[in-house]
C-alpha positions in Angstrom: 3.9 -18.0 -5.6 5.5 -17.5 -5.0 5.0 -17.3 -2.9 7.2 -18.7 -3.9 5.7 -18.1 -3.7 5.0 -17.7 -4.0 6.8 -17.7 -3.8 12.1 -15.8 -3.1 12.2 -11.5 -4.0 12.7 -8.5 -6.5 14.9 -7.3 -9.7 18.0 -7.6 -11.2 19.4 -5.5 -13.8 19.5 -6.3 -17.5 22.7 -8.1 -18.6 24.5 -7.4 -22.2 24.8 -10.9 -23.2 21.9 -12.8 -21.6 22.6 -16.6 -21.0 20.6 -19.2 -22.8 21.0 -22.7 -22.0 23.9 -24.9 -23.6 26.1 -21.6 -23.8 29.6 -23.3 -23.2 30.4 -20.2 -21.1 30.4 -20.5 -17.5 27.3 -19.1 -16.2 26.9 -16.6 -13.1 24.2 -16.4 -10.3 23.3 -12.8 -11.6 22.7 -14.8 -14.9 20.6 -17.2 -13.3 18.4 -14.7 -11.5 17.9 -12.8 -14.4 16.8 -15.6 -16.6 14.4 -16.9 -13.7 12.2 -13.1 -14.0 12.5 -13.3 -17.9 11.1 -17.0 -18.4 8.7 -16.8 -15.4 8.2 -13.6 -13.6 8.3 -10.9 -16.0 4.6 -10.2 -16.1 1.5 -9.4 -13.8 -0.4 -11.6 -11.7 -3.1 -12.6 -9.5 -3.7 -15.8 -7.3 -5.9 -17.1 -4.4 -3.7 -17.9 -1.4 -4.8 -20.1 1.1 -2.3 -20.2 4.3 -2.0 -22.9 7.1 0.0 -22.1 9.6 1.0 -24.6 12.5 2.9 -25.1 15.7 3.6 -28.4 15.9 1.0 -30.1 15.0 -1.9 -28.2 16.0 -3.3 -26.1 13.7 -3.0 -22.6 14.3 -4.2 -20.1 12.1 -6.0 -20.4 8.5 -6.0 -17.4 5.9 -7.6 -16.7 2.4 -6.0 -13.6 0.7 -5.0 -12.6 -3.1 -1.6 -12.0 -4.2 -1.3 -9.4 -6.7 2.2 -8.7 -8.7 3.9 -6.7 -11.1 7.4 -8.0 -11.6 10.1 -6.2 -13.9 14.1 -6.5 -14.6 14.6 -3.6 -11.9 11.5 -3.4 -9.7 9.0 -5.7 -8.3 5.5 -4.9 -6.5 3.3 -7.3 -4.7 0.2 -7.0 -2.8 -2.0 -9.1 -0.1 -5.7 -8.2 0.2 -6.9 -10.0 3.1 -10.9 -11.7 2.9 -10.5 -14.8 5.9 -10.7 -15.0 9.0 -13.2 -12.0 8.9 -11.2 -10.0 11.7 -8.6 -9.5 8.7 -10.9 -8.9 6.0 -9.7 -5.6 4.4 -6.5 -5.6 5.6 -3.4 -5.2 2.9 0.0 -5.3 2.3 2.3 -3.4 0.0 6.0 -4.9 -1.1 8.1 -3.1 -3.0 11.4 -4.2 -3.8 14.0 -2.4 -6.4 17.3 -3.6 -7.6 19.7 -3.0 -4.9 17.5 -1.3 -2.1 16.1 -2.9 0.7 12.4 -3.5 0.5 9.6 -1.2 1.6 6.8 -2.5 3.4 3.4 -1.0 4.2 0.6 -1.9 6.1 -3.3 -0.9 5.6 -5.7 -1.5 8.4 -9.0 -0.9 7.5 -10.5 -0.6 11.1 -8.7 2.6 10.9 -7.7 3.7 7.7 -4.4 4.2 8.0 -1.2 3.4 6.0 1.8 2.5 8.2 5.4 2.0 6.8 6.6 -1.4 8.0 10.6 -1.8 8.9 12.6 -1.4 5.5 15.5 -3.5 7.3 13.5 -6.3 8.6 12.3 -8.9 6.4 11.2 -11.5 8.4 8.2 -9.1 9.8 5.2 -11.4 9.8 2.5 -10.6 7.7 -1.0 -10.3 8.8 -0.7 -13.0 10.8 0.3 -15.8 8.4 3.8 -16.0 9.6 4.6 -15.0 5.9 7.6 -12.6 5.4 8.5 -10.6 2.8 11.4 -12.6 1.7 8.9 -16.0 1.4 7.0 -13.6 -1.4 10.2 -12.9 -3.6 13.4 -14.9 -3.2 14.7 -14.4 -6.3 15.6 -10.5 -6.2 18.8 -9.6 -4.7 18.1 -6.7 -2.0 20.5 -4.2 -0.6 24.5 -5.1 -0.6 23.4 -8.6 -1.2 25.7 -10.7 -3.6 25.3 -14.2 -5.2 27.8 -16.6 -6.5 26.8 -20.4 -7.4 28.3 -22.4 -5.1 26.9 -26.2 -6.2 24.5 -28.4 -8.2 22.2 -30.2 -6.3 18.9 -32.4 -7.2 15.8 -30.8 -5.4 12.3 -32.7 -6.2 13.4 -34.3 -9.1 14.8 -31.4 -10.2 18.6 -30.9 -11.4 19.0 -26.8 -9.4 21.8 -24.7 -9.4 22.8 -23.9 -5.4 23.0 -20.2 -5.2 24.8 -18.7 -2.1 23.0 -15.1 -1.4 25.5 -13.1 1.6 25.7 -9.8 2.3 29.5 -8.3 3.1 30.0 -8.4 6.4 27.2 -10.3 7.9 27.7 -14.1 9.2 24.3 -15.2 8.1 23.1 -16.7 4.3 20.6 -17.5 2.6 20.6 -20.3 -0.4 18.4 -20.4 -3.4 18.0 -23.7 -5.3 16.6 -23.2 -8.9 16.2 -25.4 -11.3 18.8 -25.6 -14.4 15.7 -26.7 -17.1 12.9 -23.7 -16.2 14.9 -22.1 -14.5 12.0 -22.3 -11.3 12.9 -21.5 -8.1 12.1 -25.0 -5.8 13.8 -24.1 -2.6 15.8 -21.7 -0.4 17.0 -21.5 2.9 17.7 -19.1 5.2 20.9 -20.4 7.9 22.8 -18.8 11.0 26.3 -17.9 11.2 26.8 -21.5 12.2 25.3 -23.2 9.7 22.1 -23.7 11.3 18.7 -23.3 9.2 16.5 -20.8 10.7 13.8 -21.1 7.9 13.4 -23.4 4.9 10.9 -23.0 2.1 10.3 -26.2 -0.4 7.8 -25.9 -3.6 6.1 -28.8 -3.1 3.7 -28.6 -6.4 3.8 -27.1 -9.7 1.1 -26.4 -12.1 1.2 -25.5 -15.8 0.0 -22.2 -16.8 -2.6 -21.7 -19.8 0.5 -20.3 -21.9 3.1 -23.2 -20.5 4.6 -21.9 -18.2 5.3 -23.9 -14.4 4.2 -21.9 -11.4 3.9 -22.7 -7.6 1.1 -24.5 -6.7 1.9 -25.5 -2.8 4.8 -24.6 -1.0 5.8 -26.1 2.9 7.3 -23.2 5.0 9.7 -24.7 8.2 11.1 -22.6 11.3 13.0 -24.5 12.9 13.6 -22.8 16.2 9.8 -22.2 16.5 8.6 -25.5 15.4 6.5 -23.5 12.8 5.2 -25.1 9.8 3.6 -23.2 7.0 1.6 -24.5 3.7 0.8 -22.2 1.5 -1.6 -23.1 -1.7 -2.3 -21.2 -4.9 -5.5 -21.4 -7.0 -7.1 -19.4 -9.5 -4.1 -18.0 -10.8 -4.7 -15.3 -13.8 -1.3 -13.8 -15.2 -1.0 -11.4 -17.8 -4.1 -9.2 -16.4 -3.8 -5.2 -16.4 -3.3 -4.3 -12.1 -4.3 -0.8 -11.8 -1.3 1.5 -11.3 -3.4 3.0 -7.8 -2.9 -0.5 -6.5 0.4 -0.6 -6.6 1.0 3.0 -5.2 1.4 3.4 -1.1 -0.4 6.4 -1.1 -3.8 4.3 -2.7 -3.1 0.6 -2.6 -5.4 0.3 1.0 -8.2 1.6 -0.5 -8.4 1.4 -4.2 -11.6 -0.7 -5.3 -9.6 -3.2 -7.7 -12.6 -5.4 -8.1 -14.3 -3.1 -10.0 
Protein backbone atom coordinates (compact mmCIF):
# COMPACT_ATOMS: atom_id res chain seq x y z
CA UNK A 1 0.00 0.00 0.00
CA UNK A 2 0.84 1.35 -0.73
CA UNK A 3 1.61 2.25 1.12
CA UNK A 4 3.14 1.68 -1.16
CA UNK A 5 2.00 1.54 0.09
CA UNK A 6 1.27 1.42 0.36
CA UNK A 7 2.30 2.34 -0.83
CA UNK A 8 4.37 6.50 -4.00
CA UNK A 9 1.27 9.44 -4.67
CA UNK A 10 -1.78 10.94 -6.79
CA UNK A 11 -3.12 11.40 -10.55
CA UNK A 12 -2.06 11.92 -13.82
CA UNK A 13 -4.21 13.04 -16.64
CA UNK A 14 -5.63 10.80 -19.28
CA UNK A 15 -3.43 10.35 -22.41
CA UNK A 16 -4.97 10.15 -26.12
CA UNK A 17 -3.16 7.13 -27.08
CA UNK A 18 -2.58 4.99 -24.02
CA UNK A 19 0.45 2.67 -24.07
CA UNK A 20 0.02 -1.04 -23.93
CA UNK A 21 2.90 -3.26 -23.66
CA UNK A 22 4.90 -4.35 -26.99
CA UNK A 23 3.99 -0.88 -28.62
CA UNK A 24 7.24 -0.43 -30.69
CA UNK A 25 6.95 3.28 -29.79
CA UNK A 26 9.13 4.61 -27.31
CA UNK A 27 7.27 4.89 -24.13
CA UNK A 28 7.28 8.06 -21.60
CA UNK A 29 7.19 8.26 -17.71
CA UNK A 30 3.74 10.01 -17.94
CA UNK A 31 2.82 6.80 -19.90
CA UNK A 32 4.08 4.70 -17.29
CA UNK A 33 2.38 6.42 -14.47
CA UNK A 34 -0.77 6.41 -16.07
CA UNK A 35 -0.82 2.78 -16.86
CA UNK A 36 0.32 1.95 -13.12
CA UNK A 37 -3.41 3.77 -11.72
CA UNK A 38 -5.25 2.03 -14.67
CA UNK A 39 -3.99 -1.63 -14.09
CA UNK A 40 -3.72 -1.28 -10.22
CA UNK A 41 -5.04 1.81 -8.62
CA UNK A 42 -8.01 2.93 -10.30
CA UNK A 43 -10.48 1.68 -7.70
CA UNK A 44 -11.37 1.95 -3.87
CA UNK A 45 -9.83 0.37 -1.15
CA UNK A 46 -9.41 -0.61 2.38
CA UNK A 47 -6.50 -2.48 4.31
CA UNK A 48 -5.24 -3.15 7.88
CA UNK A 49 -1.83 -1.47 8.43
CA UNK A 50 0.34 -2.56 10.88
CA UNK A 51 3.53 -0.14 11.36
CA UNK A 52 6.93 -0.83 13.02
CA UNK A 53 8.96 1.73 13.38
CA UNK A 54 12.63 1.56 14.66
CA UNK A 55 15.85 3.47 15.55
CA UNK A 56 18.39 1.23 15.18
CA UNK A 57 17.53 -1.70 16.36
CA UNK A 58 15.33 -1.06 19.15
CA UNK A 59 11.94 -1.01 18.54
CA UNK A 60 10.30 2.17 18.82
CA UNK A 61 6.86 2.62 18.17
CA UNK A 62 4.04 -0.07 16.92
CA UNK A 63 0.71 1.15 15.13
CA UNK A 64 -2.58 -0.60 13.88
CA UNK A 65 -4.65 1.78 11.54
CA UNK A 66 -6.86 1.34 8.25
CA UNK A 67 -6.04 2.79 5.00
CA UNK A 68 -8.92 3.86 3.08
CA UNK A 69 -8.61 5.10 -0.81
CA UNK A 70 -10.27 6.32 -3.69
CA UNK A 71 -7.80 6.64 -6.58
CA UNK A 72 -8.81 8.31 -10.07
CA UNK A 73 -6.83 9.58 -13.38
CA UNK A 74 -6.81 13.19 -11.84
CA UNK A 75 -7.47 12.96 -8.09
CA UNK A 76 -6.54 10.62 -5.35
CA UNK A 77 -7.93 10.54 -1.62
CA UNK A 78 -6.53 8.48 1.23
CA UNK A 79 -7.36 8.11 4.75
CA UNK A 80 -5.66 6.72 8.21
CA UNK A 81 -8.08 5.88 11.03
CA UNK A 82 -6.00 5.23 13.95
CA UNK A 83 -7.21 2.03 16.63
CA UNK A 84 -3.37 1.12 18.39
CA UNK A 85 -1.57 2.29 20.70
CA UNK A 86 -4.87 3.40 22.48
CA UNK A 87 -3.52 7.02 23.02
CA UNK A 88 -4.06 7.33 19.10
CA UNK A 89 -7.22 5.64 18.84
CA UNK A 90 -9.54 7.93 16.91
CA UNK A 91 -7.16 9.96 15.46
CA UNK A 92 -7.27 10.42 11.36
CA UNK A 93 -5.68 11.59 8.56
CA UNK A 94 -6.87 13.10 5.28
CA UNK A 95 -4.62 13.12 1.81
CA UNK A 96 -5.63 14.63 -0.95
CA UNK A 97 -3.68 14.91 -3.92
CA UNK A 98 -4.85 16.30 -7.52
CA UNK A 99 -3.00 16.31 -10.73
CA UNK A 100 -0.56 19.03 -10.59
CA UNK A 101 -1.22 20.57 -6.99
CA UNK A 102 0.59 19.99 -4.04
CA UNK A 103 -1.18 17.71 -1.58
CA UNK A 104 -3.51 18.77 1.24
CA UNK A 105 -3.14 17.34 4.46
CA UNK A 106 -5.48 17.29 7.43
CA UNK A 107 -5.35 16.17 10.76
CA UNK A 108 -8.36 15.05 13.20
CA UNK A 109 -7.74 14.76 16.90
CA UNK A 110 -10.36 13.28 18.58
CA UNK A 111 -9.37 14.44 22.20
CA UNK A 112 -10.51 17.68 20.83
CA UNK A 113 -12.47 17.58 17.89
CA UNK A 114 -10.89 19.57 15.77
CA UNK A 115 -9.71 19.46 12.12
CA UNK A 116 -6.31 21.09 11.40
CA UNK A 117 -4.80 21.70 7.87
CA UNK A 118 -1.35 20.12 7.83
CA UNK A 119 1.52 22.03 5.63
CA UNK A 120 0.46 21.70 1.84
CA UNK A 121 4.37 22.20 0.97
CA UNK A 122 5.81 19.65 3.25
CA UNK A 123 5.50 16.12 2.54
CA UNK A 124 7.68 14.49 4.68
CA UNK A 125 5.28 15.61 7.86
CA UNK A 126 5.15 12.48 9.95
CA UNK A 127 2.00 11.02 10.41
CA UNK A 128 0.57 10.14 13.71
CA UNK A 129 3.60 9.04 14.88
CA UNK A 130 4.50 6.29 12.41
CA UNK A 131 7.19 8.19 10.78
CA UNK A 132 4.87 7.73 7.59
CA UNK A 133 4.73 10.72 5.19
CA UNK A 134 2.52 11.49 2.67
CA UNK A 135 4.63 10.78 -0.16
CA UNK A 136 5.34 6.84 1.40
CA UNK A 137 1.18 6.66 0.82
CA UNK A 138 1.27 7.63 -2.96
CA UNK A 139 4.50 7.68 -5.01
CA UNK A 140 3.13 7.32 -8.10
CA UNK A 141 1.22 10.81 -8.61
CA UNK A 142 3.21 13.63 -9.87
CA UNK A 143 2.51 16.70 -7.47
CA UNK A 144 3.09 20.37 -8.14
CA UNK A 145 5.76 21.45 -10.97
CA UNK A 146 7.00 17.95 -10.68
CA UNK A 147 8.23 16.30 -14.02
CA UNK A 148 9.29 12.67 -14.93
CA UNK A 149 11.46 11.34 -17.66
CA UNK A 150 12.83 7.57 -17.61
CA UNK A 151 16.13 7.69 -17.08
CA UNK A 152 17.14 3.62 -16.93
CA UNK A 153 16.11 -0.04 -16.63
CA UNK A 154 17.02 -1.62 -13.72
CA UNK A 155 16.15 -5.19 -11.97
CA UNK A 156 14.53 -4.56 -8.52
CA UNK A 157 13.39 -7.94 -6.56
CA UNK A 158 13.28 -9.98 -9.45
CA UNK A 159 11.67 -7.63 -11.19
CA UNK A 160 12.72 -6.03 -14.71
CA UNK A 161 11.52 -1.74 -13.54
CA UNK A 162 11.67 1.15 -15.54
CA UNK A 163 13.93 3.95 -13.42
CA UNK A 164 11.84 7.02 -13.42
CA UNK A 165 13.58 10.33 -12.43
CA UNK A 166 10.82 12.65 -10.62
CA UNK A 167 12.56 16.64 -10.28
CA UNK A 168 10.95 19.62 -9.87
CA UNK A 169 12.53 22.77 -12.00
CA UNK A 170 14.74 24.48 -10.09
CA UNK A 171 15.24 22.41 -7.08
CA UNK A 172 18.66 20.24 -6.55
CA UNK A 173 16.85 17.34 -4.97
CA UNK A 174 15.01 13.99 -6.69
CA UNK A 175 13.26 11.42 -6.14
CA UNK A 176 13.32 8.03 -8.28
CA UNK A 177 10.49 5.55 -8.86
CA UNK A 178 11.28 2.00 -9.87
CA UNK A 179 8.22 0.15 -11.49
CA UNK A 180 7.98 -2.78 -12.82
CA UNK A 181 7.80 -3.09 -16.85
CA UNK A 182 5.31 -6.55 -16.53
CA UNK A 183 2.43 -5.15 -13.95
CA UNK A 184 3.44 -2.16 -14.15
CA UNK A 185 3.82 -2.18 -9.81
CA UNK A 186 5.61 0.24 -8.18
CA UNK A 187 8.66 -1.88 -6.12
CA UNK A 188 10.77 1.01 -5.05
CA UNK A 189 11.62 4.72 -4.86
CA UNK A 190 14.02 6.88 -3.41
CA UNK A 191 14.15 10.05 -2.25
CA UNK A 192 18.17 11.68 -2.70
CA UNK A 193 19.95 15.17 -1.88
CA UNK A 194 21.37 17.46 -4.19
CA UNK A 195 24.42 15.37 -3.95
CA UNK A 196 23.28 12.25 -4.62
CA UNK A 197 22.88 11.15 -1.22
CA UNK A 198 19.53 9.01 -0.22
CA UNK A 199 17.61 10.66 2.40
CA UNK A 200 14.80 7.95 2.41
CA UNK A 201 14.31 4.67 0.49
CA UNK A 202 11.19 2.62 0.30
CA UNK A 203 11.44 -1.25 -0.99
CA UNK A 204 8.18 -3.51 -1.48
CA UNK A 205 9.32 -6.33 0.03
CA UNK A 206 6.06 -8.74 -0.54
CA UNK A 207 3.33 -8.94 -2.94
CA UNK A 208 0.03 -10.65 -2.62
CA UNK A 209 -2.53 -11.57 -5.28
CA UNK A 210 -5.80 -9.95 -5.05
CA UNK A 211 -9.23 -12.04 -5.36
CA UNK A 212 -9.60 -10.45 -9.00
CA UNK A 213 -5.60 -10.95 -9.93
CA UNK A 214 -4.27 -8.26 -9.33
CA UNK A 215 -0.59 -7.85 -7.22
CA UNK A 216 -0.69 -5.49 -4.27
CA UNK A 217 1.76 -4.54 -1.39
CA UNK A 218 1.85 -6.79 1.19
CA UNK A 219 5.13 -5.50 3.32
CA UNK A 220 7.11 -2.73 2.53
CA UNK A 221 10.76 -1.70 4.50
CA UNK A 222 10.99 2.11 4.96
CA UNK A 223 15.04 3.48 5.48
CA UNK A 224 16.20 7.11 6.66
CA UNK A 225 19.29 7.14 6.40
CA UNK A 226 20.40 10.18 8.27
CA UNK A 227 18.22 9.14 11.23
CA UNK A 228 18.99 5.50 11.31
CA UNK A 229 15.16 4.99 11.00
CA UNK A 230 13.75 1.85 9.75
CA UNK A 231 10.11 1.39 8.97
CA UNK A 232 7.98 -1.97 8.03
CA UNK A 233 4.89 -1.54 7.12
CA UNK A 234 2.42 -4.69 6.63
CA UNK A 235 -0.93 -4.98 4.92
CA UNK A 236 -3.81 -7.45 5.65
CA UNK A 237 -7.27 -7.74 5.14
CA UNK A 238 -7.27 -5.88 2.14
CA UNK A 239 -11.02 -5.37 0.46
CA UNK A 240 -10.86 -3.34 -2.92
CA UNK A 241 -13.68 -2.45 -4.88
CA UNK A 242 -15.97 -1.48 -1.76
CA UNK A 243 -18.32 1.70 -1.84
CA UNK A 244 -16.20 4.62 0.77
CA UNK A 245 -18.72 7.03 1.78
CA UNK A 246 -18.31 10.37 0.06
CA UNK A 247 -18.39 12.13 3.95
CA UNK A 248 -15.22 10.17 4.45
CA UNK A 249 -13.43 11.53 2.11
CA UNK A 250 -14.62 15.24 2.67
CA UNK A 251 -12.32 17.51 5.22
CA UNK A 252 -15.18 19.09 6.55
CA UNK A 253 -16.55 15.18 7.84
CA UNK A 254 -13.89 12.64 7.37
CA UNK A 255 -12.82 13.01 11.52
CA UNK A 256 -15.97 12.08 12.53
CA UNK A 257 -18.09 10.15 10.03
CA UNK A 258 -19.06 6.68 11.54
CA UNK A 259 -17.83 4.49 8.40
CA UNK A 260 -18.23 1.29 10.26
CA UNK A 261 -21.69 1.50 10.09
Amino acid sequence: MRIAVILSVLALATLSVPYFPGDVRAVTAREVFDEVIRRNLDDSFRVVLTVHTFKGKKAVSKHSLWLMGKTGEKTGRFVLDFEEPEESKGLRFLIIVTEGNPPEAYMYLPATKRTIPLAADDPSVDLGGTGLTMEDIDVFHLKGDEKAEIVGEEEVKGRQCYKIEVSVPGESGRRYVWISKDEFLVVKSENVDDKGKIERRLVVSEFFTTSSGKEFPREEEIEVPKRNIRIRVRQEHAVFGIELPEQLMDPKTFGTHEWRK
